[in-house]
C-alpha positions in Angstrom: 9.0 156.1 73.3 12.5 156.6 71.0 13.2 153.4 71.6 11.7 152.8 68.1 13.9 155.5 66.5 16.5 153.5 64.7 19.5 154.2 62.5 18.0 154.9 58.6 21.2 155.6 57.4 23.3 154.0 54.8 21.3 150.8 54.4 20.5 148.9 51.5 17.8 149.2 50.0 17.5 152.8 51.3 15.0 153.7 54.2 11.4 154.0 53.4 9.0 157.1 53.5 7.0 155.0 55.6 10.1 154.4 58.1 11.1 158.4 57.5 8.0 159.0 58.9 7.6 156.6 62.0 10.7 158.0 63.3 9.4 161.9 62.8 6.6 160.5 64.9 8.1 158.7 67.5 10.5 162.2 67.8 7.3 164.2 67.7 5.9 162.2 70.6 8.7 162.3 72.6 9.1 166.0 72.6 5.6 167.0 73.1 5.5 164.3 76.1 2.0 162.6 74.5 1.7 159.8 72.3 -2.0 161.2 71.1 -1.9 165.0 71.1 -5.9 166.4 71.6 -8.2 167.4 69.0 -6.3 171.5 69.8 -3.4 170.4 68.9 -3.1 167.7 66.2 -3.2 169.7 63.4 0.2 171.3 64.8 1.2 167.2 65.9 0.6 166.3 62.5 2.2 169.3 60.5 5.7 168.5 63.1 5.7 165.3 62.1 5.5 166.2 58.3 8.1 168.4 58.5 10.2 166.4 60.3 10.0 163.4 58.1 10.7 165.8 55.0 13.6 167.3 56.5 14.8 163.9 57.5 14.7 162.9 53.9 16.6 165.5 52.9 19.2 164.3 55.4 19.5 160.9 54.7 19.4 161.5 50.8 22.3 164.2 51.3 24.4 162.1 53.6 27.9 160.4 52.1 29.4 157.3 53.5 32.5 155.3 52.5 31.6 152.4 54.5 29.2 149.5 52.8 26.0 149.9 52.6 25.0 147.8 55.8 22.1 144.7 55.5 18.8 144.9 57.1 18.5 141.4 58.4 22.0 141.4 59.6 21.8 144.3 61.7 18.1 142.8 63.1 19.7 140.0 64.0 22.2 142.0 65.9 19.9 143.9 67.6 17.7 140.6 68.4 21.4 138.8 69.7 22.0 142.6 71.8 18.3 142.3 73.6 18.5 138.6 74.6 21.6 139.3 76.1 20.6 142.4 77.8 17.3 140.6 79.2 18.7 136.9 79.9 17.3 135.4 83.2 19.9 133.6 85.1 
């Protein structure tokens, strides 16, 4: 499930709310151990993964770095370069 969490800080242009929020989601799930909570408890899901994502905002708008801002496509392609090496058939 966290596998979709991903790094949101110091990139250019800044992260999303959208991508603030998938990864207060993808946390959510992973520490309640469901990926759909039931109709008793998605109120609670939903108000976790609110204040989760707000909090994370806060975070990543309050972080410093000295380092350059890194690129988006640069660091997929990374990760795309990591994977097919990792799951290469011989």
């Amino acid at each position: 499930m966290c596998r979709n969490i991903h790094t949101l800080h110091n990139f250019e242009p800044a992260a999303t709310d959208d991508e603030v929020h998938a990864a207060a989601l993808q946390f959510v799930r992973k520490i309640s151990g469901s990926t759909k909570p039931s109709k008793a408890n998605a109120e609670v899901f939903e108000r976790a993964v609110e204040e989760i994502a707000h909090i994370s905002r806060h975070l990543l708008d309050d972080l410093v770095s000295t380092a350059p801002p890194k690129n988006r496509e640069v660091e997929a392609a990374k990760a795309k370069a990591r994977s097919q090496q990792r799951f290469a058939t011989a």
